[in-house]
Every structure is written in structure tokens, then in C-alpha cells.
C-alpha positions in Angstrom: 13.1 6.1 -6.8 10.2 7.4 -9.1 8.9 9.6 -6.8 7.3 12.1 -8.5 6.4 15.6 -7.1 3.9 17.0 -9.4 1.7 14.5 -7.1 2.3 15.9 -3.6 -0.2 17.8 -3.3 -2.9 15.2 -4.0 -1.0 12.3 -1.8 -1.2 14.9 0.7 -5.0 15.4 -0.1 -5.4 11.6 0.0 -3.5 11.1 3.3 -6.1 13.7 4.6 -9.0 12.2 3.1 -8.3 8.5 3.6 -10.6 5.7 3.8 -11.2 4.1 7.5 -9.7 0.8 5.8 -6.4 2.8 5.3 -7.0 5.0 8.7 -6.4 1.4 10.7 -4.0 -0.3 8.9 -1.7 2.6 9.3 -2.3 3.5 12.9 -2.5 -0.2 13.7 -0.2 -2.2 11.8 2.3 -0.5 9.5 3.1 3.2 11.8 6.5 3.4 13.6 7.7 0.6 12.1 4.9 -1.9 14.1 5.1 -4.1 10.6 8.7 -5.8 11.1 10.8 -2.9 11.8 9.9 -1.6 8.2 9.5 2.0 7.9 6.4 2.6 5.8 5.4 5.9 3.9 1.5 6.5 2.6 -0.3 7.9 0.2 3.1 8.0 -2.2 3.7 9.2 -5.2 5.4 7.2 -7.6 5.8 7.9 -11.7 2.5 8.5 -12.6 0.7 6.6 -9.8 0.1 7.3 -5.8 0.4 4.0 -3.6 -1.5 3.1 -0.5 1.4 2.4 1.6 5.0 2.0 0.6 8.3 0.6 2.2 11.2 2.2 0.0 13.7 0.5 1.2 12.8 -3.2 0.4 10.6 -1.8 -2.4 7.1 -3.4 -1.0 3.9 -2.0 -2.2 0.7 -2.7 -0.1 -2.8 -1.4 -1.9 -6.0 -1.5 0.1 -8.8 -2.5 -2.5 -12.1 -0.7 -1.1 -15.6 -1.1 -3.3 -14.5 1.6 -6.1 -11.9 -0.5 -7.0 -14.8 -3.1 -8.4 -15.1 -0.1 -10.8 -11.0 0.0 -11.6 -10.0 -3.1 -12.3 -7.8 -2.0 -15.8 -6.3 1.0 -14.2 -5.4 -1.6 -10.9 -3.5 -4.3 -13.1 -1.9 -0.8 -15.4 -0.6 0.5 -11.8 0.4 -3.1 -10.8 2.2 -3.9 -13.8 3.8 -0.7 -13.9 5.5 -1.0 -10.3 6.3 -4.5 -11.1 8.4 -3.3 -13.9 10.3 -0.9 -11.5 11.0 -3.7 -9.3 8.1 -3.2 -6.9 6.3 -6.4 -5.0 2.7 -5.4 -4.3 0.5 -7.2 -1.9 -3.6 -6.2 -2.1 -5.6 -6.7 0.7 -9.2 -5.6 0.7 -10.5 -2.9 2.9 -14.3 -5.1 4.1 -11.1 -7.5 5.5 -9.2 -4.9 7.5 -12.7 -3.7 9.1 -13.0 -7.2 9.9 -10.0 -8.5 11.4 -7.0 -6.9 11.5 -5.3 -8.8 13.0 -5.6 -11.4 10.3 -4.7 -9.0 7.4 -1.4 -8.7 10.4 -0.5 -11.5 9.9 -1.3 -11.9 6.1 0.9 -9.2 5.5 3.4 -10.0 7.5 3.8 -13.6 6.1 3.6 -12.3 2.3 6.6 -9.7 3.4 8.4 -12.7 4.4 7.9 -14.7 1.4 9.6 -12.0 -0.6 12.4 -11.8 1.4 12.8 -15.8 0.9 12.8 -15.2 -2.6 
């Protein structure tokens, strides 16, 4: 595991200071292990990057993409390629989409966690 303390005290800042987007998608979908049995951590530091949301154990990254992302397209695909490279799947899902149906980003996430596992 990269995980890298010399970020913990800005994940914990973000975890603080989270977006609503993020707020809901942790409390409603990937908390207590609600996303299929998966323990999830947030806001977590990895090498030189902090992740949205991260299950360790099968090595799944999930990234909300709110409007200033628009603005950090570069730096995304850098972070991406990085935790590719380290062995890292990560699924995006837009913020606008978890305000407006949760449920569907559910389900999304749920069946692109399953297509890894397939292979």
C-alpha cells in the first residue's frame, strides 16, 4: 500500500470539507460495507495523490468528478494513470449524477465492481 502520511492531515481536512456529492455516496451507498460487503475508506491518501473513496482490499478506486474537475482534466488522467500503474481500477462517476439519482450511480457502481471481479 502507498499510503502516504505526509497527506493525513489534508484527507482529514477533505473528509471534513466534502462536497454533498461525496456526503451521499458515503452515507448512502459505500458506509458499513452497504456496497457489497466491501469496506470502503475516504478521502485517502495514496503516493502523492488523495482518492475519493477507496476499497484496499480489492484495490478499487471510485472518484466523484464535481464541476472543478472541468478545470483538471491533466492532473485527473496523471492521478488515474498513476493508480493504474499500482494496480488500482478506478471508476468516475459525476457528482450532478449522484444528486440526481443515487440509486442509479448504485447500481452503476455496483455492476462496474462486478466487471472487475470477472476479469
Amino acid at each position: 500500500m502507498l499510503y502516504n502520511k505526509k497527506l493525513k492531515s489534508l484527507a482529514r481536512k477533505l473528509r471534513k470539507n466534502s462536497t454533498l456529492g461525496e456526503v451521499l455516496l458515503w452515507r448512502d451507498v459505500l458506509k458499513s460495507r452497504k456496497m457489497l460487503g466491501l469496506q470502503f475508506n475516504r478521502q485517502y491518501p495514496i503516493g502523492p495523490y488523495i482518492v475519493d473513496f477507496v476499497c484496499r482490499r480489492k484495490k478499487i478506486v471510485i472518484e466523484v468528478d464535481g464541476a472543478s474537475h472541468d478545470y483538471k482534466v491533466e492532473r485527473d488522467r496523471e492521478k488515474e494513470k498513476f493508480l493504474r500503474e499500482r494496480g488500482y481500477r478506478v471508476i468516475r462517476v459525476r457528482e450532478k449524477d449522484i444528486l440526481r439519482n443515487i440509486e442509479a450511480v448504485r447500481l452503476f457502481i455496483e455492476g462496474e465492481i462486478r466487471k472487475l471481479e470477472d476479469g
